[in-house]
N, C-alpha and C positions, 0 to 999 in steps of 0.2 A: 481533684486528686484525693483519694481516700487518707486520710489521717486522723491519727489520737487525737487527743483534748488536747494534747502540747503542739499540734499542726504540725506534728513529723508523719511524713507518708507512714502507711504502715507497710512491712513486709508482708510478700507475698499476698497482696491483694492488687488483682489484676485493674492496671490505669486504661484509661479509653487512649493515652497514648503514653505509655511507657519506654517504649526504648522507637525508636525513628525506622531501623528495616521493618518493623512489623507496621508500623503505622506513623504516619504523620500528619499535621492537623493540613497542611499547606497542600500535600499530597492528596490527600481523602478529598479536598476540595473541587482537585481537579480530575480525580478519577470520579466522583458523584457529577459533575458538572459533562462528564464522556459517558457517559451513564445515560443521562437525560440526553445529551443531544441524538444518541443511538437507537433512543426508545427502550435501552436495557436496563434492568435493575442494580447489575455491580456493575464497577467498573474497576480495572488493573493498571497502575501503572507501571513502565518499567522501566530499566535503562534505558534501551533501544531499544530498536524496532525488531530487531533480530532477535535482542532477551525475550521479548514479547512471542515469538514464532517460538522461539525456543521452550518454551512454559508448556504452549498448547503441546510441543511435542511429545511432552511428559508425561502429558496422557495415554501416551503409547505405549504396550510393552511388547516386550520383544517378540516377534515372530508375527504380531498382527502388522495388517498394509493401510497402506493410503494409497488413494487413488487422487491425484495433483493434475491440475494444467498445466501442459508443457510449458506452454511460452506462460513465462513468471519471473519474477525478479530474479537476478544473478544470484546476488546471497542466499537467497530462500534455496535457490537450485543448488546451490554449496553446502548449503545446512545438511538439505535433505540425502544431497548424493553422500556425502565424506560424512559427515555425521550420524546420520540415521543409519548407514549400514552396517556401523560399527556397532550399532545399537540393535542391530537383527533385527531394525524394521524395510521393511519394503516398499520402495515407494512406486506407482505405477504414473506415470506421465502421459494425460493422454489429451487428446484434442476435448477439450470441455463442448465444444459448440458441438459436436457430435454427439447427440447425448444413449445412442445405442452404443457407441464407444465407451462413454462410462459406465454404463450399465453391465454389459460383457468382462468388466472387470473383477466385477464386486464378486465372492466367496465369502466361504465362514469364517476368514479370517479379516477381512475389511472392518478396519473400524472408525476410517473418515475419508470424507469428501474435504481437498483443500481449494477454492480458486480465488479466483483475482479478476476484479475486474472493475473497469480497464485492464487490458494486460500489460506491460511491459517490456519492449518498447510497442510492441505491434498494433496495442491500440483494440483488439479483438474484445467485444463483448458477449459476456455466458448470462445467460437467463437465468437466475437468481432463485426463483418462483421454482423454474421444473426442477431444477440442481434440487433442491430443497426436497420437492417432494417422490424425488429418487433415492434420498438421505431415509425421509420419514417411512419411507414404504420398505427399505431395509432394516432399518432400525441403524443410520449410521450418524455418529457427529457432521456437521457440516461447519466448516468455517469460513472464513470470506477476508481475504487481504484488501480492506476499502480505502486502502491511502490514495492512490488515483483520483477518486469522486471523492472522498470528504463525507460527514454528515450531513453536509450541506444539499449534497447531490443525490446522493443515495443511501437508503436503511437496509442494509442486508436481514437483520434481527425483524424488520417490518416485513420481509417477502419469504422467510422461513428457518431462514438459517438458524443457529445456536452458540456463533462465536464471531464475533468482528474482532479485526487486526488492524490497527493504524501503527505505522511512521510516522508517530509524532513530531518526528522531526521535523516534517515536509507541511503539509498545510496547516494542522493542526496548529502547532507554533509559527509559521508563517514568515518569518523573518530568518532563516536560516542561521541562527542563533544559537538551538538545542540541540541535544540526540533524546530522546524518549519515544516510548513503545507503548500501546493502549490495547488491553483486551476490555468486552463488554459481553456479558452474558446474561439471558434472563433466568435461568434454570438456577434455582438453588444449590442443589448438592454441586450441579459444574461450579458456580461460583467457590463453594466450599473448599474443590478441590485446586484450583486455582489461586486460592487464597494460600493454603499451605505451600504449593509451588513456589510463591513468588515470594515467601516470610522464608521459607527454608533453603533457597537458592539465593539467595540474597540481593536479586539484579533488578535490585529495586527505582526509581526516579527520586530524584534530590530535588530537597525543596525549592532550591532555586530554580532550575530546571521546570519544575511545576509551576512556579511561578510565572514564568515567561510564555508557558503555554498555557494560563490560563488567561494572562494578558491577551495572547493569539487570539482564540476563541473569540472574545469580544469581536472581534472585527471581521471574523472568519465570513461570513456572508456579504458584506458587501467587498472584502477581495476575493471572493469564488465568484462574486458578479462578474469585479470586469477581468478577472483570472478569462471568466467565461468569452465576456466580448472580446477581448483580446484576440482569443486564439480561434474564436471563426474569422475574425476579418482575414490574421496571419493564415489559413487553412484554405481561404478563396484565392487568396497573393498567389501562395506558391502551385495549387490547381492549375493555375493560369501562367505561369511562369514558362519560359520555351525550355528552360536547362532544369525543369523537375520532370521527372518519369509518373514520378506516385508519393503521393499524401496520404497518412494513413492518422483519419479522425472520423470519431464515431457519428459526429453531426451530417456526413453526407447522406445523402440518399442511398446511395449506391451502396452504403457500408453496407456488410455482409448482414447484420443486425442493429440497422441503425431503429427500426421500429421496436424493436426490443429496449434499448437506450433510450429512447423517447415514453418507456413505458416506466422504468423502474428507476430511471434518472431526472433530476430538475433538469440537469442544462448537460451538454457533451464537455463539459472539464476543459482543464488548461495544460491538456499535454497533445500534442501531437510527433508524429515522425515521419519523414519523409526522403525518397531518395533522388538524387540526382541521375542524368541520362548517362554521365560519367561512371557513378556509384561506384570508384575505387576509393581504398584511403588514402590515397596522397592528396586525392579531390577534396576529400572531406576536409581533410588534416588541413589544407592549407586555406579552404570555405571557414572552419572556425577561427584561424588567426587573423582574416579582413573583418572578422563581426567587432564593433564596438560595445554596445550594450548588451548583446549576448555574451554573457561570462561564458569561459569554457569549463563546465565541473560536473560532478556524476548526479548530485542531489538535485531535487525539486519543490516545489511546492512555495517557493520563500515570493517574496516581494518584486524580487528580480528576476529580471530572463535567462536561462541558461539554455547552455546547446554543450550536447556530448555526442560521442560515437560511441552507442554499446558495444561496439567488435571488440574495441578499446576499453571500456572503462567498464558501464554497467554489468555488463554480459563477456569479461573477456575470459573468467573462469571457465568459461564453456568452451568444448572444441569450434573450430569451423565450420565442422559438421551439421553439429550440434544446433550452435546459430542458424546453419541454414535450414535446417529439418523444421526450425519452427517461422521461419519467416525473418531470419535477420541478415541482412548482407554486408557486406564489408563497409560497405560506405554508410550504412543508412544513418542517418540523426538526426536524434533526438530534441524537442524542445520545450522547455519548460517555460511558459509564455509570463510574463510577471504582467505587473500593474503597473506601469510605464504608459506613457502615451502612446499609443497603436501606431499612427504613423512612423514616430519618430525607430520604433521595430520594424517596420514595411520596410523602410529605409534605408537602414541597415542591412535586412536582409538582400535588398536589392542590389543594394553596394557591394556587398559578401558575394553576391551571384554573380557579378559580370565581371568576370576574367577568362 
């Protein structure tokens, strides 16, 4: 810290950490440490994951568009519909895997590509690579919601993109512990402007908070292992199950794009969704109060297994419609596969299915 000969700070000369929103020593640690594991040069931390979404939104101004994946997380789709329109931007929702779809979008007033992937709940994966250089060929921002896969799994920044998004909450921290939000960029001046976003809005991550997710981190790769093994063994279970209709994980064959996943991904993650041949809610409703080890809760990525209904929880801001236009039905759910002993999850779910 800068001081006189008597070791009193001096005014007005700027500290490497001076007041805590603009920067902190615990904070920088764990944003440089999300930095590096993304391949990016800065990195943001922020409250949540949704401050986080909310930052890059900023970079919008009024009357320019986004062109988004439909099927995406509930909040995002809350942000963007209630928020964003109050803010005269425009958001256009479109099937990402179509990528004439996306293209048909863009005008002069487009000023980013948003996707996700994995998607949420549906499990659909977007090619990273062409998104990218549909982005580069227009001159548009591209950003990438990577909390699904992790840095463990997948580098959006490594296959072209210009902005990764995590939910730190979810894997990143690991133990369902946090809420924090991570942007990574390599572009300087975006860094720059990102930087006064997150100093001037103040939705910054607390050192504790940082803390706990840089604890995470240490161990983030060998629970994205058995995160991973988990959730194939759980994905062949219920394939083969008489009272599942459909499983939806990117590790099959069959996936719509599972050689695409097998290209820009380590392993197919530890989410899947699935529905029953029943596939109402009272089916579902009553399939998660026989689960033992499956918690019932909206969040993922932690230690533990969870099971929800998006109709219900993650996605119920969205009409029925809505849901169903992109692939969700009333019954289907979700699961968020932990590091638990695999049988002892087969089990359970087994239990959970025969009624």
């Amino acid at each position: 810290m800068p001081a006189d000969a008597d070791g009193i700070p001096e005014a007005g000369v700027k500290k490497a950490y001076g007041y805590s929103r603009t920067a902190n020593p615990t904070r920088t640690a764990f944003e440089n440490a999300m930095a590096s594991l993304e391949s990016g040069d800065a990195g943001f931390a922020f409250a949540s994951g949704m401050a986080a979404i909310d930052a890059v939104m900023r970079l919008i101004k009024p009357k320019e568009e986004v062109i988004v994946s439909r099927d995406l997380y509930g909040g995002t789709h809350r942000l963007f519909n209630k928020i964003g329109a109050i803010n005269a931007i425009t958001f256009h929702f479109v099937d990402m895997m179509n990528l004439d779809e996306v293209s048909s979008k863009i005008n002069e007033h487009t000023k980013m590509i948003w996707a996700e992937t994995p998607t949420n709940p549906t499990m659909q994966i977007l090619d990273l690579q062409q998104l990218a250089e549909i982005a580069k060929q227009h001159r548009l921002l591209f950003a990438v919601d990577n909390t699904f896969a992790s840095p463990y799994l997948q580098r959006p920044l490594e296959l072209g993109a210009d902005i990764v998004m995590h939910s730190a909450t979810k894997y990143i921290g690991g133990h369902s512990d946090i809420v924090a939000g991570v942007l990574v960029v390599r572009d300087e001046e975006l860094a720059n402007q990102i930087k006064f976003i997150q100093n001037a809005t103040g939705a910054i991550c607390g050192p504790m908070d940082s803390f706990l997710a840089l604890r995470g981190i240490k161990t983030l790769h060998v629970r994205m292992q058995r995160h991973c093994e988990n959730t194939a063994q759980i994905a062949h279970f219920l394939a083969n199950h008489k009272k599942v209709s459909k499983v939806l994980w990117p590790g099959f064959n069959n996936h719509p794009n599972h050689e695409v996943a097998k290209y820009q991904m380590h392993d197919f993650g530890g989410m899947l969704s699935f529905e029953t041949k029943d596939d109402s809610l009272v089916y579902s409703k009553v399939l998660l109060k026989r689960l033992t080890y499956f918690v019932t809760a909206e969040s993922l990525g932690g230690v533990e297994s969870l099971a929800g209904i998006p109709a219900l929880m993650t996605h119920a801001g969205m009409s029925g419609e809505q849901r169903q236009s992109i692939g969700i039905s009333e019954g289907m759910i979700r699961l968020s596969v932990g590091i638990e002993d695999v049988e002892d999850l087969i089990q359970d779910l087994a239990i959970a299915l025969d009624f």
